[in-house]
C-alpha positions as CSV (number, residue, x, y, z in Angstrom):
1,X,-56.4,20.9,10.5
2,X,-54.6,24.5,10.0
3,X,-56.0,27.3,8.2
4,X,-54.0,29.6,5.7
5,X,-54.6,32.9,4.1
6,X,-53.4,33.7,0.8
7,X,-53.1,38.0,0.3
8,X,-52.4,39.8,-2.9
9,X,-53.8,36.6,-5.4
10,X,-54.3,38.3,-8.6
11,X,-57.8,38.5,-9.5
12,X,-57.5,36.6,-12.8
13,X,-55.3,34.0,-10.9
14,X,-58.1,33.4,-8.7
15,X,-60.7,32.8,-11.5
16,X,-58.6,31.0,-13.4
17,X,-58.8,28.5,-10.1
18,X,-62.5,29.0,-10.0
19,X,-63.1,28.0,-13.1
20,X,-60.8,24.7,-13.0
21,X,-62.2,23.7,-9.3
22,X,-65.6,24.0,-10.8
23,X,-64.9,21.8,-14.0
24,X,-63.3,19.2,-11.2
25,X,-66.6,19.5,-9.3
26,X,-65.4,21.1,-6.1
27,X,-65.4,24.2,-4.5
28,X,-62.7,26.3,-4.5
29,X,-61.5,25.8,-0.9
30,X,-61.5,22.3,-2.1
31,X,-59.4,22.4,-4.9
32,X,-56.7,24.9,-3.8
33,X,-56.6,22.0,-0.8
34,X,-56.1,19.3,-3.3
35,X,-52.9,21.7,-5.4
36,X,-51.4,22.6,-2.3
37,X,-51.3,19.1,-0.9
38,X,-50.3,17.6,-4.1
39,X,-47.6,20.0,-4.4
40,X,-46.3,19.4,-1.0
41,X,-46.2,15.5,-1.6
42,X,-44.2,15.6,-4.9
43,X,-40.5,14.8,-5.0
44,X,-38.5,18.3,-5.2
45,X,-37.1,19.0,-8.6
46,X,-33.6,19.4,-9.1
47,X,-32.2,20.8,-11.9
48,X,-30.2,18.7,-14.2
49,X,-26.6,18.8,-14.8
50,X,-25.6,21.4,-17.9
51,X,-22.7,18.1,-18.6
52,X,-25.6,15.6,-18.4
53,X,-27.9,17.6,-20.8
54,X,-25.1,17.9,-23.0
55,X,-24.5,14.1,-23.3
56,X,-28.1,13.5,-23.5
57,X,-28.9,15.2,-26.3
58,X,-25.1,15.7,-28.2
59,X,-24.1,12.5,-27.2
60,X,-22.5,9.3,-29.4
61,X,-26.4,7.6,-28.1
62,X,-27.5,10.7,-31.0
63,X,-24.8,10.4,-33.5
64,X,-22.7,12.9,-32.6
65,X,-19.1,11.2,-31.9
66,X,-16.5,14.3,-31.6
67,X,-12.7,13.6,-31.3
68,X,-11.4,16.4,-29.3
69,X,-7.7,17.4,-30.0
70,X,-5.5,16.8,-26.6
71,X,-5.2,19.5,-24.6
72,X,-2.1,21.8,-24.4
73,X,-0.3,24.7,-24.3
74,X,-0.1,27.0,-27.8
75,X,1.5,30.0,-26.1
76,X,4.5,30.2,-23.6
77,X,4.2,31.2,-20.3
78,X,3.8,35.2,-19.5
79,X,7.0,35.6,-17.4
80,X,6.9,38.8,-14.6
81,X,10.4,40.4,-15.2
């Protein structure tokens, strides 16, 4: 098994861990093990889609059913004399 230093852990950060490692029953070592290890088995998270989000929560499944006008041209084109 490896070994790994962590440098520049904020001193609150590292009581904060203390205190949760002690309330799980382990040591410290032991529960910084357990995050990092969890951590490394989780599925990476990928952020969602900004068009996804937008059906999901303004979507006809909520309601909202908008009927968008056709797309077109209101102006002429700019011509380059």
């Amino acid at each position: 098994m490896s070994s790994i230093t962590i440098r520049r852990l904020p001193e609150p950060t590292k009581e904060k861990l203390r205190v949760r490692a002690a309330q799980a029953g382990l040591s410290l070592e032991a529960y910084s093990r357990q995050l990092l290890q969890s951590a490394s088995e989780a599925e990476s998270h990928t952020p969602p889609n900004l068009a996804d989000l937008a059906i999901t929560y303004f979507g006809e499944s909520n309601g909202i059913d908008l009927d968008l006008p056709p797309r077109g041209h209101d102006r002429e084109p700019l011509a380059f004399d």
